[in-house]
C-alpha positions in Angstrom: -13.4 18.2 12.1 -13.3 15.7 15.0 -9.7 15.6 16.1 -10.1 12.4 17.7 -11.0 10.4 14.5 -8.6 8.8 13.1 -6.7 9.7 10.1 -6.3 7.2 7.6 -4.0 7.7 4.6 -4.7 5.4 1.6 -2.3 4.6 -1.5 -4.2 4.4 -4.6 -0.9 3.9 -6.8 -2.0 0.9 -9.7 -1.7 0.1 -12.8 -5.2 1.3 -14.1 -5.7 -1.8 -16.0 -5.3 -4.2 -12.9 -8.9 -4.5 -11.8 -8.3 -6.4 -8.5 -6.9 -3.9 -6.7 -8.8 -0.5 -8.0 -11.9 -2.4 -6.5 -10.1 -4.1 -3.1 -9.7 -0.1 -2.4 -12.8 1.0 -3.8 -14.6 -1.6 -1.1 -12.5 -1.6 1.3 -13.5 2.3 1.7 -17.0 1.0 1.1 -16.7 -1.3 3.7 -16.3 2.0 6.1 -19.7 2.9 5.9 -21.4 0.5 7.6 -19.3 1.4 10.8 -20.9 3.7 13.1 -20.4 7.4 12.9 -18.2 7.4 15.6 -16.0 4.6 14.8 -15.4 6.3 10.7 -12.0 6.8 9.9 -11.0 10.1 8.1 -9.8 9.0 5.0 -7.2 10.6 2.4 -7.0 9.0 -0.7 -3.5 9.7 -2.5 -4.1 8.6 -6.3 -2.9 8.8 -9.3 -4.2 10.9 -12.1 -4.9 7.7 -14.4 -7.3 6.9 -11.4 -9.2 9.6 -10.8 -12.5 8.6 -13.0 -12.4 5.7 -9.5 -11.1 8.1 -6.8 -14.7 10.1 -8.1 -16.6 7.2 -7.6 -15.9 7.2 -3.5 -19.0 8.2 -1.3 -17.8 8.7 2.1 -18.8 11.1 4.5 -15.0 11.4 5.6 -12.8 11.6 2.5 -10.7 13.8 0.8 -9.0 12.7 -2.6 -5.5 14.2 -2.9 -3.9 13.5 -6.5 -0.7 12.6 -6.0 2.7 13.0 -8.4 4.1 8.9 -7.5 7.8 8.3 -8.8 8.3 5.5 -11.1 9.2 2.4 -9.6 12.9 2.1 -10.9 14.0 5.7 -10.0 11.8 5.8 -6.7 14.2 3.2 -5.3 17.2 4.2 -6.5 16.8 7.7 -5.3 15.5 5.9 -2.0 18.8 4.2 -1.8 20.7 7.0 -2.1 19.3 9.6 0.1 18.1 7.0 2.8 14.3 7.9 2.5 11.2 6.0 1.1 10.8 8.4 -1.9 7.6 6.8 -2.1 6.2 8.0 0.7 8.3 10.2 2.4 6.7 13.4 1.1 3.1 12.1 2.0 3.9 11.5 5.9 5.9 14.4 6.3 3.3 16.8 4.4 0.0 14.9 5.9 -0.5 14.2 9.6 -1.8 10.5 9.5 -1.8 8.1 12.0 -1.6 5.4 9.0 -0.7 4.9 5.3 -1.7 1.5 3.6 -0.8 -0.1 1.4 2.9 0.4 1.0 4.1 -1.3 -1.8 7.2 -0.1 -2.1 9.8 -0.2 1.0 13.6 -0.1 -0.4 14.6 1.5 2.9 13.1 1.4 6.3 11.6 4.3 7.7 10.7 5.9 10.7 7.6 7.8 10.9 4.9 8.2 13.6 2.6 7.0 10.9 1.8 3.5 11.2 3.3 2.2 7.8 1.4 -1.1 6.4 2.2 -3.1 3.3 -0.4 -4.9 1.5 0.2 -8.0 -0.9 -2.5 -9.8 -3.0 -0.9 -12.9 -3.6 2.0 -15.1 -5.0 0.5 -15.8 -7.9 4.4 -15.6 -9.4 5.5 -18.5 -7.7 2.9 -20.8 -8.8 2.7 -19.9 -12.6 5.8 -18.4 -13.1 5.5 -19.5 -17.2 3.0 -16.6 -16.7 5.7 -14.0 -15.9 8.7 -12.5 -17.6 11.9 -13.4 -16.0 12.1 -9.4 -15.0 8.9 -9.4 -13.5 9.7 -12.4 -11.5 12.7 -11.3 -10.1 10.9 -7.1 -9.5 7.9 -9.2 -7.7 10.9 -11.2 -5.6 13.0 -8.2 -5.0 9.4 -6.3 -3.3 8.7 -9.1 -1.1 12.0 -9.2 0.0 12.4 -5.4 0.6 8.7 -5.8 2.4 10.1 -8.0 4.6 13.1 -6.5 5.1 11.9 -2.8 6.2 8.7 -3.1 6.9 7.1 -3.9 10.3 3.4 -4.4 9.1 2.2 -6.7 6.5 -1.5 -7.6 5.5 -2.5 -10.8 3.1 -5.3 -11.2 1.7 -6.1 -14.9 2.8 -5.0 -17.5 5.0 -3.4 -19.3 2.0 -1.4 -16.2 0.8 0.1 -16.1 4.2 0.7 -19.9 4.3 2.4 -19.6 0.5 4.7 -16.5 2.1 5.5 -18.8 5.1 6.5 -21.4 2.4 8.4 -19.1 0.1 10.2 -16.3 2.3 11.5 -16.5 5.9 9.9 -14.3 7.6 10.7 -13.4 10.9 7.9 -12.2 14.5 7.3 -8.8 13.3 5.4 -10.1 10.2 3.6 -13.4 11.8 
């Protein structure tokens, strides 16, 4: 193994039935290939068991696929609030030497890590059709951004207009700009 590659840790941690991001990871790892062989990360994908059938599908010459035990999003932040840690991903940057982790969904606390931590968020699709949403999930996708913002120090969109809605919607500050 080339200890100067870089070492790329993955979250595959969806809902199986939400199509959109199962294959923005699956390409995105794609997308790796055409990279020269020098440039290719080494990738570990941490997934859940519900997405293995996808994490199988992955052909790339640097992988490993580690299936991964994620808490539940209700108790992963409440036991994050009370011992101080990201329970969601504590284990996986203290257990894995990684010089980053993306997409971190889930910040309730900030953390410190030599990993370079990087949130992902598809879109604010909530604050245009919110008739679409249940009041809960309208307030659980507000309360994410909002711990996003809070404790993270990295944040990708996935356009130019997701980034101008979250510059209309939430304040956020030169770390995320």
């Amino acid at each position: 193994m080339d200890t100067n590659r870089l070492k790329l840790g993955i979250i595959f941690n969806f809902n199986p039935s939400w199509m959109g991001g199962i294959i923005y990871i699956l390409n995105l790892i794609r997308t790796l290939n055409f990279l020269d062989e020098d440039e290719k990360p080494e990738i570990v994908l941490f997934y859940r068991a519900d997405l293995k059938k996808f994490a199988d599908q992955i052909n790339y010459p640097h992988f490993t696929a580690v299936e991964w035990d994620f808490p539940d999003v209700y108790r992963g932040y409440i036991k994050s609030w009370l011992s101080g840690k990201n329970e969601f991903i504590d284990k996986i940057i203290t257990q894995y030497t990684l010089d980053g982790l993306y997409p971190v969904h889930d910040f309730p606390v900030r953390t410190k890590s030599h990993t370079k931590l990087v949130c992902w968020y598809a879109d604010l699709q909530h604050k245009h059709y919110p008739g679409f949403f249940r009041k809960r999930k309208l307030l659980e996708r507000s309360m994410r951004i909002r711990f996003i913002i809070k404790n993270s120090d990295s944040l990708v969109l996935s356009s130019q207009a997701v980034k101008d809605d979250f510059r209309k919607f939430f304040r956020l500050d030169d770390r995320m700009d």
